[in-house]
Structures are given as structure tokens and as C-alpha cells.
C-alpha positions, 0 to 999 in steps of 0.5 A: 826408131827415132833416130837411134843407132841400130847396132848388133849389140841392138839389133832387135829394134824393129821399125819401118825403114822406108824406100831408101833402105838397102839389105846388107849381111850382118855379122850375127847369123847371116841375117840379112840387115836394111841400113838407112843413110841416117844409121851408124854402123859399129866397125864390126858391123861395117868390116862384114859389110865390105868383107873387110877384116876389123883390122883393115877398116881400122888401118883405112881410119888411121890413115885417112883412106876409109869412110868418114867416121864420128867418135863416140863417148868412150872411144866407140867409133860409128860409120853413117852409112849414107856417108859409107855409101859415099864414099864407095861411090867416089872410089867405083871404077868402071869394069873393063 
């Protein structure tokens, strides 16, 4: 893998992904998707993890309320998932 970006447009790179990896869907097929903290996610890819829509993740970036994100050449923007994982844990709520 070495250190590159798994996203679906790539997604037939296969590597060993260790403890740390967590299976999440991914928008192609179903398929079930191991993601390691060190990996970026597409905002495609993001949105069918937290069954968003791709409009709602982009409405949380522009208004500061989603996960941290990085901008790539072009405009392309990346979520890490250690950081989406994060993020989500800062917003749990215990159940009542």
C-alpha cells in the first residue's frame, strides 16, 4: 500500500491492513471496505459510510460542522478516517 490513498475509483489495491482496520460499506456493490486511520476517503465514499447524502457531508464541510478534511490539487477533497472516527466519537450521546 504504501501510504496511498484507497478510493473507489482505486479500490483494487489489495494489502494487508492489520488490527487496526474496521469493515465499512462502500458505495460500489456493497462490498464490505476495511479502512485504516492513515486512509483518505472520497466524499462519495464518506457519505455511503455514515448514510449521508453527498450534499449533507458538503453542507457540514461548508459550515464547519462535519470531520476535518484536506483539499487536494484540483479541488478533490479527502476525509482521514482516524480523524472521521474522531469526530464521531466526540459527537456520541449516550442512549436513554
Amino acid at each position: 500500500m504504501g501510504g496511498k490513498c484507497r478510493t473507489v475509483e482505486d479500490r483494487g489495491q489489495v494489502g494487508t491492513l492489520g488490527p487496526l482496520a474496521v469493515n465499512l460499506p462502500i458505495v460500489v456493490g456493497m462490498e464490505r471496505q476495511q479502512y485504516r486511520d492513515e486512509d483518505h476517503l472520497s466524499r462519495v465514499e464518506l457519505a455511503a459510510v455514515l448514510h449521508l447524502s453527498t450534499k449533507t457531508l458538503d453542507r457540514y464541510r461548508q459550515t464547519g460542522e462535519g470531520p476535518p478534511f484536506v483539499t487536494l490539487p484540483g479541488g478533490r477533497i479527502r476525509y482521514r478516517w482516524g480523524d472521521v472516527k474522531l469526530w464521531l466519537e466526540a459527537r456520541k450521546r449516550e442512549g436513554g
